[in-house]
N, C-alpha and C positions, 0 to 999 in steps of 0.2 A: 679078595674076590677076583676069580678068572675073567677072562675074557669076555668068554662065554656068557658066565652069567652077566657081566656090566653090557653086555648087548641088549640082553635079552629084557634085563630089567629101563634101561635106557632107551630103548629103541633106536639106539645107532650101531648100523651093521659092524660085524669086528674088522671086514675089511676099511669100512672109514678109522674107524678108532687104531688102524695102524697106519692110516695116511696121517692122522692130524699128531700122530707117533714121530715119524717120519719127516713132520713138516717142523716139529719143537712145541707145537702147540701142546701138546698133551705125553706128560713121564708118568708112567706108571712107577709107585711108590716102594716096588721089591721088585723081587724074582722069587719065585718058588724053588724047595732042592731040586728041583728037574728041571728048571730055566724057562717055570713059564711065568708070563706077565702077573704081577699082582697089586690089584687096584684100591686104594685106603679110599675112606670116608671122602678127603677133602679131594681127592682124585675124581671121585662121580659128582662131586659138586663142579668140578671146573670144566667135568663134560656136559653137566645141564646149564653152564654159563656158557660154550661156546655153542651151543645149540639154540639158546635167546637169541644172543647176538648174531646168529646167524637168518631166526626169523625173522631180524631187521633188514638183513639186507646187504650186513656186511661183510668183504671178502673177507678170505680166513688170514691175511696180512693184517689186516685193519683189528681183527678180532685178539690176532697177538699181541700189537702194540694196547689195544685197550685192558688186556688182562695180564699183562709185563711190565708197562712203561707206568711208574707213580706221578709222573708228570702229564699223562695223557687228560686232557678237558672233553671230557661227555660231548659238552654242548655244541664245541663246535664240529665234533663230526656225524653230530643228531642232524644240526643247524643243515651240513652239505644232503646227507641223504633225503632228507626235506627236500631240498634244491634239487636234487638226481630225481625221485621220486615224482615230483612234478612234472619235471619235463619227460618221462617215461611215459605217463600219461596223457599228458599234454598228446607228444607224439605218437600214442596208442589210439588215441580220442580221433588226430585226423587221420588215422589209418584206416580206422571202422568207418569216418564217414566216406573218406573215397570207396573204399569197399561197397559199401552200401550205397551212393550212388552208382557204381559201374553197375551193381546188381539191378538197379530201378532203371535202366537203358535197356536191360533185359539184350544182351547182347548175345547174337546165333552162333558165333563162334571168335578165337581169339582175336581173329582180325577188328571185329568188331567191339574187342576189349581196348584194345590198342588206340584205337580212335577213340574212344572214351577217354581214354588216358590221357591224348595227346589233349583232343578239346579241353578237357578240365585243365593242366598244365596251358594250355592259351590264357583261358580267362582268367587266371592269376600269374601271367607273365607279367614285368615291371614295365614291357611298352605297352602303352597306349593303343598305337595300331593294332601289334596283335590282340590285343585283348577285343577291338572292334573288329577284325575279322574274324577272330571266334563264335562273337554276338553273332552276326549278318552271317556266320556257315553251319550256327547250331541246328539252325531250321532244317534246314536242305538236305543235309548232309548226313547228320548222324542225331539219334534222338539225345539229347543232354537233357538228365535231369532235372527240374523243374527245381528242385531246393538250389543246386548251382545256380540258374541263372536268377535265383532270387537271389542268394548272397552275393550275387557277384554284381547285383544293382545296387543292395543296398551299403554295397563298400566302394562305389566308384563316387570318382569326383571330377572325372575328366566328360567335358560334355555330350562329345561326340561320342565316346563309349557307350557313355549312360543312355543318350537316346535309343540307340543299337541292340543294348540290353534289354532295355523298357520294349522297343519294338519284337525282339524275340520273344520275351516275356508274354506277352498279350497276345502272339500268335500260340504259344505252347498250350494252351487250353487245359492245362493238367493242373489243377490246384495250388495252384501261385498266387490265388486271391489270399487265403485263409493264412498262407506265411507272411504276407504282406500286412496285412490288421496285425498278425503277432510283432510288426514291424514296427509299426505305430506305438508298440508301449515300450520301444527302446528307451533308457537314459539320454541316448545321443539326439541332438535336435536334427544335426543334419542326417542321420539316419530315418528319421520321422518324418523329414522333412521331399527325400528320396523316396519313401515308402509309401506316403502322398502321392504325388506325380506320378507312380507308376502305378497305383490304383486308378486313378485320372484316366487310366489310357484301356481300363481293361472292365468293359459294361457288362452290366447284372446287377442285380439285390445286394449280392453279397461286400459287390468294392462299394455301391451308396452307403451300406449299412457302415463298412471302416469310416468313408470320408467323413459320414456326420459325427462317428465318435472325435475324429480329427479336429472337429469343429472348437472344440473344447480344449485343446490343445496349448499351454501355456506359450510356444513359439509363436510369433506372427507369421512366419515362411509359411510352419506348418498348414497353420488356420487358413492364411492366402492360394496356397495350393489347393487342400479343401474346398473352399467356397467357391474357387474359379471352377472346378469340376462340376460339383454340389449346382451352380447355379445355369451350368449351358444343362443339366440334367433336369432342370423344372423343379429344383427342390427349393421350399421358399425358406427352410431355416439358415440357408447362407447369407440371407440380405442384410446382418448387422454384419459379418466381417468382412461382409463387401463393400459394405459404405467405409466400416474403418482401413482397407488399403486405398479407401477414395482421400481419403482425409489422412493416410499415409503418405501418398503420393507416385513409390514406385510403384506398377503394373496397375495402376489409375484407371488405364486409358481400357487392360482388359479388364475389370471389377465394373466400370462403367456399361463394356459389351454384354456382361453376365447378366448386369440389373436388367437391363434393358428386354434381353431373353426371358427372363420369372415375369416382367413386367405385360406380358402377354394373358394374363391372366387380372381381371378387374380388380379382384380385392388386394391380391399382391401387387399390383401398380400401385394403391393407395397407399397401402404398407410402406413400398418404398418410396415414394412421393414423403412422406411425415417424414417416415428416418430421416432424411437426406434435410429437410426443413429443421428437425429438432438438434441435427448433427451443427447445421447453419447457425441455430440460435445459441448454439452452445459459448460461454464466454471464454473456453479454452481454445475454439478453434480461430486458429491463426487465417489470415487474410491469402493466403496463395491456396490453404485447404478450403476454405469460404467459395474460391471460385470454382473449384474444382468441384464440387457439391454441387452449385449452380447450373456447371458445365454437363453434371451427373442427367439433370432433370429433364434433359433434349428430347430422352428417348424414353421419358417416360408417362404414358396415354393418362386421358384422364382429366377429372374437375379441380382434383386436389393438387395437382401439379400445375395445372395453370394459374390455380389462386394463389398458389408458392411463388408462382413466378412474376405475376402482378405484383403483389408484393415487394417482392424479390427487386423489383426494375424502382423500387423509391428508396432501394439501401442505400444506408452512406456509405458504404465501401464503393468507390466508383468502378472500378472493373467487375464487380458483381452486379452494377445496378443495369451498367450494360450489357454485360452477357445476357441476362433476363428481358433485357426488352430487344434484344435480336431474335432470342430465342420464340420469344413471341408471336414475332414479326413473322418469324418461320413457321410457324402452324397456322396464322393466319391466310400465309399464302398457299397452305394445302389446301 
């Protein structure tokens, strides 16, 4: 068979079928009396074999060692283009999303590409400062994407950034809540935990609606974060994981502020008046969270709190029995 026709019927041009001639990959199996190329049976097979392994991916080197070399292993240069093919992607993937944020800055002309550019390059720079001068110039300066400065909160762990973020974030007003809930069903706790906190900082329907899914939240951060938002917001389903960072101990003292806040309301003062009692009688709770419980009931109005606290002032724990009859003491002299 000619040239020609092994083109024709292959669909590989005759001028490649003289390059991969040219390169050793491919010998045509005669000559014709007139000196033209002629092509056998197992010759168009080993043009539709360099043409597979070229739909993988691999150069035409690689292509001749696997169709020459009887010692060549498939697997492991399956294994590499695996490994190449990932990271092409990988690398494609943050191509399109820089892309597509410059594009959502809606920039008026290059100048204004370039500050995009440079912004987003801050907020993943490996200092710290800049990455908080980026936060505290996003506003001002040039419009940043809303998905940036969400990724870029819920990947910080430096504090001062983070605050810097969370404050950008809550001024951007551009749909930062709804990536944030998406944030909330991370794997990662302390992403959940960040995704919290910065819900926290940004009011409407839509961040109460996250925080209370957060409620439920296997990590205690998360759930703590949650509730301390949840409960300066008037929402009474935070008052069990308020009492449990009471009876946790760290950030006590604001879980206490929060109750206090719902407690403005009669039936939820009650509410948490029992909790904070049933927490107290509980035989797992240790004597430093006992008082703390006690310590909880100060500010919170009410019949049911003070008959806790009567109570409360004949426990045998003595640092509870006192708190209770100080506390007493103190609403008597209002």
């Amino acid at each position: 068979m000619l040239i020609g026709e092994v083109a024709r019927r292959s669909g590989v041009s005759a001028r490649m079928l003289r390059h991969y001639e040219s390169l050793g990959l491919l010998r045509p199996s005669g000559r014709t009396g007139s000196g033209y190329r002629e092509y056998s049976g197992d010759d168009i097979r080993r043009i539709f074999h360099i043409e597979s392994l070229r739909s993988l991916g691999l150069s035409l080197r690689e292509i001749g060692r696997a169709l020459d070399d009887p010692g060549f292993t498939p697997s492991v240069l399956v294994d590499d283009l695996i490994r190449q093919t990932r990271e092409r992607i990988a690398a494609e993937s943050e191509l399109l999303t820089r892309l597509r944020r410059i594009d959502a800055a809606e920039p008026a002309g290059w100048e204004d590409v370039l500050k995009v550019v440079v912004m987003l390059r801050a907020l993943g720079s490996k200092s710290a400062a800049a990455r908080q001068r980026a936060a505290l110039s996003s506003v001002d300066e040039i419009r940043v994407p809303v998905e940036a400065l969400v990724e870029a909160v819920l990947g910080e762990s430096d504090a001062n950034v983070a605050g810097a973020l969370r404050w950008a974030l809550a001024r951007s007003g551009d749909g930062g809540t709804a990536l944030l809930v998406e944030g909330l069903g991370s794997p990662s706790a302390a992403v959940r935990e960040r995704a919290a906190r910065s819900l926290a900082e940004i009011p409407g329907e839509e961040s109460t609606a996250g925080l209370r899914e957060a409620l439920a939240d296997p990590d205690a951060l998360v759930r703590g974060q949650a509730a301390l938002a949840l409960g300066t917001r008037g929402v009474a389903d935070a008052v069990p994981a308020l009492i449990d960072m009471i009876v946790a101990g760290p950030n006590d003292t604001d879980a206490a502020d929060a109750l206090s806040v719902l407690a403005s309301d009669t039936a939820t003062a009650d509410r948490i008046a029992t909790g904070l009692v049933d927490r107290l009688s509980h035989e797992a709770t240790e004597e430093p969270a006992r008082a703390r419980l006690t310590q909880a009931l100060a500010d919170i109005p009410g019949a049911t709190a003070v008959r806790a606290l009567v109570e409360l002032s004949y426990d045998g724990d003595r640092a509870v029995a006192l708190t209770a009859t100080y506390l007493l003491r103190l609403r008597e002299a209002q």
